[in-house]
N, C-alpha and C positions, 0 to 999 in steps of 0.2 A: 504494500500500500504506500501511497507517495506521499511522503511529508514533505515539508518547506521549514529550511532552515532561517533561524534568525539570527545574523551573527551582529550580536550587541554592543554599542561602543560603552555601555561603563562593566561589563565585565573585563576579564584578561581578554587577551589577543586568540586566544586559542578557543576558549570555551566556545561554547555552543546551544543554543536554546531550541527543541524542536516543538513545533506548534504543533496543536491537536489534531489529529489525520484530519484531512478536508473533506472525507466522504463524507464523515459524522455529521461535517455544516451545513453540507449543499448536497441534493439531488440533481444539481445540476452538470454538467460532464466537465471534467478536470481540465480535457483538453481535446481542442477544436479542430478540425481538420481544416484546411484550407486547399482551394485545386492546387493540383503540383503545378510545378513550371511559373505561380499566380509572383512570384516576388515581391510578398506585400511588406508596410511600411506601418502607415498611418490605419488611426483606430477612430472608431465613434459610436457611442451607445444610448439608442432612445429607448427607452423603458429595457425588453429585452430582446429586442432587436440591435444587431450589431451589422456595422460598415467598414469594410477595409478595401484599402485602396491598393494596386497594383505602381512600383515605381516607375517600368520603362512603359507600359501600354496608357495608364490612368482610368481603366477597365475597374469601375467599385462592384464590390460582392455583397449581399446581403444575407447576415442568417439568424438563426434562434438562440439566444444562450441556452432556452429550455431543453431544447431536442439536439443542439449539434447539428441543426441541416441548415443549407444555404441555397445559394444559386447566383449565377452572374442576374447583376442588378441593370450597372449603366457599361456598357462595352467600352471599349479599348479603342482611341482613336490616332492617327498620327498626328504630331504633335501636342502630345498631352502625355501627363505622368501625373501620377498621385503619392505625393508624399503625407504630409501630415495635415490629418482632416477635423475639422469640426460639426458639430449642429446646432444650428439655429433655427426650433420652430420647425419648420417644413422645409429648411432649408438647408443642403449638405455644403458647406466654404470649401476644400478643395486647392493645397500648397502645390504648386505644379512645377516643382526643383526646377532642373536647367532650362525649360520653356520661358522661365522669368515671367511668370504668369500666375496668376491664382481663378481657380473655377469655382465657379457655383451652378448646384443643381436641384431641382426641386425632388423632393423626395417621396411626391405624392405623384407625380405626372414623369418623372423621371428626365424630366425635358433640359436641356443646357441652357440655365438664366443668364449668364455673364458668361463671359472670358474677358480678362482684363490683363493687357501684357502690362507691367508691372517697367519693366526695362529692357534695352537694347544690349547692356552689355554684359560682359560676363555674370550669371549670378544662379543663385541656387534657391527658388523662395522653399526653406523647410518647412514651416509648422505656420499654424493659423490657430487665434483666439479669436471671440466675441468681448467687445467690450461694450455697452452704452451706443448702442446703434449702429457697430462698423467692425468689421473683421479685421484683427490685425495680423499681418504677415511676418515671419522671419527671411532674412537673406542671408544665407552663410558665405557669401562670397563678399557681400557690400555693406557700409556701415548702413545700413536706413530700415528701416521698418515700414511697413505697408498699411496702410490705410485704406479699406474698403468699403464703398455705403449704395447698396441698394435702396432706393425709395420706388415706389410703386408706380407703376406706368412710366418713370423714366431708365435713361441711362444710367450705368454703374459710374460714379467717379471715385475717386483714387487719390491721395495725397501720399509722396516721397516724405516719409520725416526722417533728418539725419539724426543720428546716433550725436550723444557730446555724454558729457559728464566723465566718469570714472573706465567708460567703456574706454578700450582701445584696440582698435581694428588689426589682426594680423594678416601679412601677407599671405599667398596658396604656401603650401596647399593646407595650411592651416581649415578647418571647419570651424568657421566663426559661430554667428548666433546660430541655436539651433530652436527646441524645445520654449513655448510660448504659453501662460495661464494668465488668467484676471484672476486679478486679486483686490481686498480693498471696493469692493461693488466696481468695478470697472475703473477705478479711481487708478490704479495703477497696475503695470503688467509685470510678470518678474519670467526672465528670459535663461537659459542656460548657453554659453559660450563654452562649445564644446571641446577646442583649443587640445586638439587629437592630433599633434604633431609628433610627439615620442609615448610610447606608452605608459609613462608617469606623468606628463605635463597633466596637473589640476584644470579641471573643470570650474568657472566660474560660471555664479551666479548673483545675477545684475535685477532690480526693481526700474522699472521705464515708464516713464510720465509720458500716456498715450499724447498727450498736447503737443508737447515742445522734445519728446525724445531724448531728457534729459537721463541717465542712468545712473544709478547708486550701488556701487556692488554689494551684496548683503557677506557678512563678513562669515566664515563655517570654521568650526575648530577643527577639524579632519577635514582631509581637501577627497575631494570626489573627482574619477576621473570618465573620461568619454560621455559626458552629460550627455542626455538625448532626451527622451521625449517626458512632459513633467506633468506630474497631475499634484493640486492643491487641495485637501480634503483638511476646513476650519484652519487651526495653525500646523496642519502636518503636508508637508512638502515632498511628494514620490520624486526620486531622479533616478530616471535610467542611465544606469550605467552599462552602455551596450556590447561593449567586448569583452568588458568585467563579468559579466553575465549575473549581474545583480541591479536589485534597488535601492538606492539608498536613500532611508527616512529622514528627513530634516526637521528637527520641532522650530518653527520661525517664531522670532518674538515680533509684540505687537505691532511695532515700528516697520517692523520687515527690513530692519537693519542686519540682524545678524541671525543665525544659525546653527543646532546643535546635530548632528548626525547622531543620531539615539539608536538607530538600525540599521542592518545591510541585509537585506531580504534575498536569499536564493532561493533557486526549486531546482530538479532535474528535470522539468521540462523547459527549461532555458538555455536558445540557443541564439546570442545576440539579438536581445529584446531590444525593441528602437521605441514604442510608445505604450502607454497604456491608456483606459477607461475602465468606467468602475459600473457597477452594478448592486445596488444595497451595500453587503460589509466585504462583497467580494472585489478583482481586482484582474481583468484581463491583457497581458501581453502580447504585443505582436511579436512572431519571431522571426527576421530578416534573416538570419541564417549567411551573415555577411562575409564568413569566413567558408562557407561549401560554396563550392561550385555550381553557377546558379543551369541547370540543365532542363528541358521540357518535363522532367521526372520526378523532379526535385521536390523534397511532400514539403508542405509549409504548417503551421498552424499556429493557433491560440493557445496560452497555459493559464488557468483560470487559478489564483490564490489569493488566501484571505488578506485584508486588510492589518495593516499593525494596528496591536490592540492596545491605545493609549487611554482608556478610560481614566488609568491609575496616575496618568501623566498630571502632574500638577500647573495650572495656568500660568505663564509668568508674567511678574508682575515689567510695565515698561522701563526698561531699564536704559543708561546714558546713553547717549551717541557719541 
């Protein structure tokens, strides 16, 4: 029976916590198939219905957390990739990497609402948030963040905001920002700088003022490396660490100044997780599988695990900057 391990930062470096079997929690299936050859990425979960997106086709799949079934939803077209995805409402956001583009599609008619190229020159848009009426994008190539606002019966527009503050943009082949959440009711976004140029280089994570793109790095006592894709659940902060083949829990303080790594979540259904979404107390990965050889045969899937269980976690109180 498969457990998930929780490797805790206030014990020793070796110990190990294992969490209660996940059958006992959920009826639900531990893990997902997905079509072979599909080289998914990006995640998105409306009740329990679940969306993953294809990187090189941008082919989204649609299936059941309850049953473990799917089916191609929106097909695979040229010029189009699906990296890191959202929902909003009725509506799938859609990060379109090297196209330098972000899509949107309705999730009721399945119809293509926007394409909006983003830029002309080199860039990679990874991950896409909702904030306060407008989709925000990442670029791992360019300092700027994306701004997207559909309004009804018109055109999609767009604002370039540039990065400033504490951010600081590395040259290729560095993967700059990645991994994108609102936090703060939209008030602010907090980004991961996934900074994957040697296998140690720390991962940063930066709070971004949707307005003015100003960015404040939140400060972590254990550096986390290969950030990717981030979910914020109250003050607990998922970061995929994707070649580490773990996640690592962050407890954020109020301010969203600084950062405690309190856990490193593995499973043995983990094989370079790029993003998660959540479901109740549960917690679904995509597995990119970055390191196999990606071939017509190739299986893919979901690894479904519980949530860190911080009830006992004590609030803290705001502390200085």
């Amino acid at each position: 029976m498969r457990r998930v391990v929780l490797l805790t930062a206030w014990l020793a470096v070796a110990a190990t916590v294992l969490a209660a079997p996940l059958a006992a929690q959920s009826r639900f299936p531990e893990r997902i198939a997905l079509p072979n050859g599909f080289r998914p990425e990006g995640i998105a979960i409306k009740g329990t219905t679940f969306y993953v997106g294809s990187i090189p086709t941008g082919a989204i799949f649609r299936g059941d957390l309850r049953t473990g079934q799917g089916a191609p939803f929106i097909p695979g077209a040229d010029g189009r990739a699906a990296i890191g995805l959202e929902l909003d409402g009725q509506r799938l956001f859609v990060a379109g990497g090297p196209t330098g583009s972000g899509f949107v599609y309705s999730v009721k008619t399945r119809a293509l609402l926007a394409s909006q190229r983003f830029t002309t020159e080199m860039s990679f848009v990874n991950d896409v948030a909702e904030a306060r009426g407008g989709a925000y994008f990442t670029d791992s190539r360019r300092p700027f963040i994306y701004r997207l606002s559909l309004r009804h019966g018109g055109p999609p527009t767009f604002q370039a905001i540039p990065l400033s503050g504490d951010y600081v943009h590395e040259p290729p082949p560095v993967l700059n920002l990645n991994g994108i959440v609102a936090a703060h009711d939209g008030r602010k976004l907090i980004a991961v700088q996934t900074r994957s140029q040697t296998p140690t280089t720390p991962s940063k994570l930066f709070t971004i003022d949707p307005r003015s793109g100003e960015a404040r790095e939140i400060v972590l006592d254990q550096p986390v490396t290969n950030g990717d894709g981030l979910l914020l659940d109250g003050h607990i902060l998922y970061v995929v660490q994707n070649r580490d083949n773990m996640v690592a829990v962050v407890k954020l303080n109020r301010r969203l100044t600084s950062g405690t790594v309190v856990a490193r979540i593995t499973d043995p259904d983990f094989d370079v997780p790029t993003t998660l979404a959540e479901h109740g107390d549960r917690l679904y990965a995509v597995n990119a599988r970055f390191t196999t050889p990606p071939t017509p045969t190739t299986e893919y899937w979901l690894a479904q695990f519980p949530k860190f269980d911080h009830d006992d976690e004590d609030e803290d109180e705001d502390d200085d900057d």
